[in-house]
C-alpha positions in Angstrom: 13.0 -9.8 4.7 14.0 -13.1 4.2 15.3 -12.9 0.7 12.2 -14.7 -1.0 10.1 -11.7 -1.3 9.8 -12.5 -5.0 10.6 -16.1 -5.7 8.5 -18.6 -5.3 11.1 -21.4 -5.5 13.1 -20.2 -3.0 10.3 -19.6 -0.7 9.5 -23.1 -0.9 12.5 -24.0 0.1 12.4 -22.1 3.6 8.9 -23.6 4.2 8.9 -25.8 6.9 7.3 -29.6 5.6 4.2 -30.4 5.5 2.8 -26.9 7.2 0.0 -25.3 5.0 0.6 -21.7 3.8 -1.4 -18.8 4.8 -2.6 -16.3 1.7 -3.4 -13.0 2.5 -5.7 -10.2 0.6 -5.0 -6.7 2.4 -7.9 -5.0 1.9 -8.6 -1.2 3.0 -10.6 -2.7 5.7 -10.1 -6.3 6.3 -7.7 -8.6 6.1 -8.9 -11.6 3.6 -7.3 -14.8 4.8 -7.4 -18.3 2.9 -5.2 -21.5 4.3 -3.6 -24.4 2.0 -3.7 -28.0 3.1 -0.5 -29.4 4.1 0.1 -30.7 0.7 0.0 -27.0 -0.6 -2.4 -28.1 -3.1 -5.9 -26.6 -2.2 -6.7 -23.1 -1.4 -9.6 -22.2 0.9 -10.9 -19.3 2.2 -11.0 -18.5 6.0 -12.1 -15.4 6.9 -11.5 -11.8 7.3 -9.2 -9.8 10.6 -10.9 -6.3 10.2 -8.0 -4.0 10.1 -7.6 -1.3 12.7 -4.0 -0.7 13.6 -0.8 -2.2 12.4 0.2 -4.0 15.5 -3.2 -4.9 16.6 -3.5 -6.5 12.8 -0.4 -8.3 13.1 -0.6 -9.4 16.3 -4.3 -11.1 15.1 -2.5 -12.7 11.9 0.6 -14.0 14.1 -2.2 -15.7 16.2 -4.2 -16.9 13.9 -0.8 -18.5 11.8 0.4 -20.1 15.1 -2.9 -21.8 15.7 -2.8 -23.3 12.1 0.5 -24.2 12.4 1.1 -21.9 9.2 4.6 -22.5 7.5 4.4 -19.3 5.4 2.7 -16.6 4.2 1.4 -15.4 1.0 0.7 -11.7 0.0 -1.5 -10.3 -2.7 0.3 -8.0 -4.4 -1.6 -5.4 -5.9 0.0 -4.4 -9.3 -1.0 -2.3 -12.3 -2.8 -3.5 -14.8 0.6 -2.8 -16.7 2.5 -4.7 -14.2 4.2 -1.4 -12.6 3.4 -1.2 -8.9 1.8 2.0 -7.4 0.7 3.2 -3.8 -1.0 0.4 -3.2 1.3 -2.5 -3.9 4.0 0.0 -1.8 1.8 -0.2 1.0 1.7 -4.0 0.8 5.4 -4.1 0.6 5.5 -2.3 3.7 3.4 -4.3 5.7 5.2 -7.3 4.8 8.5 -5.8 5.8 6.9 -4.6 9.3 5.4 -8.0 9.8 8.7 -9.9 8.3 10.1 -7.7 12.0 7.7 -9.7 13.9 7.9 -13.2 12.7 10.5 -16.0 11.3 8.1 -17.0 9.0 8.6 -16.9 5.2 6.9 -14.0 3.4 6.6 -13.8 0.0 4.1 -12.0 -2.9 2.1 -13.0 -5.6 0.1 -11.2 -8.2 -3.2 -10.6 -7.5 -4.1 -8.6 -10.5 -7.8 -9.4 -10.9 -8.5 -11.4 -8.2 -11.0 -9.6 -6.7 -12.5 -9.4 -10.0 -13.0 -13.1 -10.2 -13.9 -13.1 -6.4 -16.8 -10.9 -7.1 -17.7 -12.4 -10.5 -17.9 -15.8 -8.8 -20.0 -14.2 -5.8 -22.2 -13.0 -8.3 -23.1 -15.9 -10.2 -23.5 -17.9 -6.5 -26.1 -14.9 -6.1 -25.2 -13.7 -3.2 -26.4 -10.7 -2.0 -25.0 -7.3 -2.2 -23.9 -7.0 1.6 -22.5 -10.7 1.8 -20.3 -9.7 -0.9 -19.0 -7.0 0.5 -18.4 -9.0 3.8 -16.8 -12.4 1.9 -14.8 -10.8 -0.8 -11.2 -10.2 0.7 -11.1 -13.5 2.0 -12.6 -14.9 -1.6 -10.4 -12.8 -3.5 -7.4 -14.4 -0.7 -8.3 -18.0 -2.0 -7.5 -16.5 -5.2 -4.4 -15.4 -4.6 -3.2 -18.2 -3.0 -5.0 -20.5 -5.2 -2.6 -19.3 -7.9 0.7 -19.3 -6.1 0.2 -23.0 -5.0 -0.8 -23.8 -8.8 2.9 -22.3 -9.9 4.6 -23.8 -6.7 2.9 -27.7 -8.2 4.8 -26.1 -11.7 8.0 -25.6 -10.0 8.2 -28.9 -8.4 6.8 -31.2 -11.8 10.0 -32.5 -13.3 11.0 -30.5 -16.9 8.7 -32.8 -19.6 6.9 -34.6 -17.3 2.8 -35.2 -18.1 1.0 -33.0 -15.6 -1.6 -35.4 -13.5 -4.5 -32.5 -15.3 -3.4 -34.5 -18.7 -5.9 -36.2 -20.4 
C-alpha cells in the first residue's frame, strides 16, 4: 500500500483537492458506503454493494469511486475492544491490500470500534423497523466511520491553540 495505511495526515496529503472521500464498513454481507463533501467535512451515507466475490466487489466500489470522483478511501477497521486486532480486522487489512492492487487511490483505516453500535442505537431511536435495520446499517455504521476520520482530519489541519469554530 501506499504507505498511509495508518496516518491520517499523511493520507491527507496524497488526496487529490477538493475530491470527497469514500468511507467504507465491510460487512459480512454488504459493503456499507458513506461519501464526504469536497470540503471533507460532512459524512453521509450512500448505500450498500452486497458482497459476493472479491473482484466482483471491487470492481463495484472502483465504479462507484470513479463516478463520484472519490479522492480516497476510508476503511473501518474492526478492532478489539482492547485495541488488539483479530480475524476480522486481518481480513479488512487484506482487502485493502488487494484493492490498494487495483487502484491509485489512497487507502487508509480508521477505528470503527462501536460504530455499528451507535448505527443501530440511532436506527432504533428513529424507530425503524427490524428489517430496515438490518438493510441500512453498514452503510449507517459507514457514515460513522467516516464521520470520525473527517472530524480528526478538521483536528489535524486547525493550527496548534487555535479556537475551534465549535467554540462558544
Amino acid at each position: 500500500m501506499s504507505g498511509h495505511a495508518d496516518d491520517p495526515a499523511a493520507f491527507r496529503a496524497a488526496l487529490a483537492p477538493g475530491r470527497p472521500i469514500l468511507g467504507l464498513d465491510l460487512g459480512e454481507k454488504t459493503i456499507g458506503l458513506a461519501l464526504s463533501d469536497r470540503r471533507l467535512t460532512i459524512a453521509t451515507p450512500q448505500g450498500t454493494i452486497r458482497r459476493r466475490r472479491f473482484g466482483e466487489d471491487a470492481a463495484a466500489l472502483l465504479a462507484f469511486a470513479a463516478a463520484r470522483e472519490v479522492g480516497g478511501l476510508v476503511l473501518g477497521l474492526p478492532r478489539n475492544m482492547d485495541g488488539s486486532e483479530g480475524p476480522r480486522a486481518q481480513s479488512t487489512r487484506a482487502f485493502a491490500r488487494n484493492l490498494a492492487r487495483l487502484t491509485d487511490l489512497p487507502i487508509t483505516f480508521w477505528d470503527e470500534r462501536l460504530s455499528t453500535v451507535a448505527a443501530e442505537r440511532a436506527l432504533l431511536e428513529a424507530d425503524a423497523s427490524r428489517r430496515r435495520r438490518r438493510e441500512v446499517v453498514d452503510q449507517v455504521a459507514a457514515g460513522y466511520i467516516l464521520q470520525g476520520f473527517l472530524d480528526r482530519l478538521h483536528h489535524l489541519a486547525a493550527p496548534e491553540g487555535s479556537a475551534s469554530h465549535d467554540a462558544p
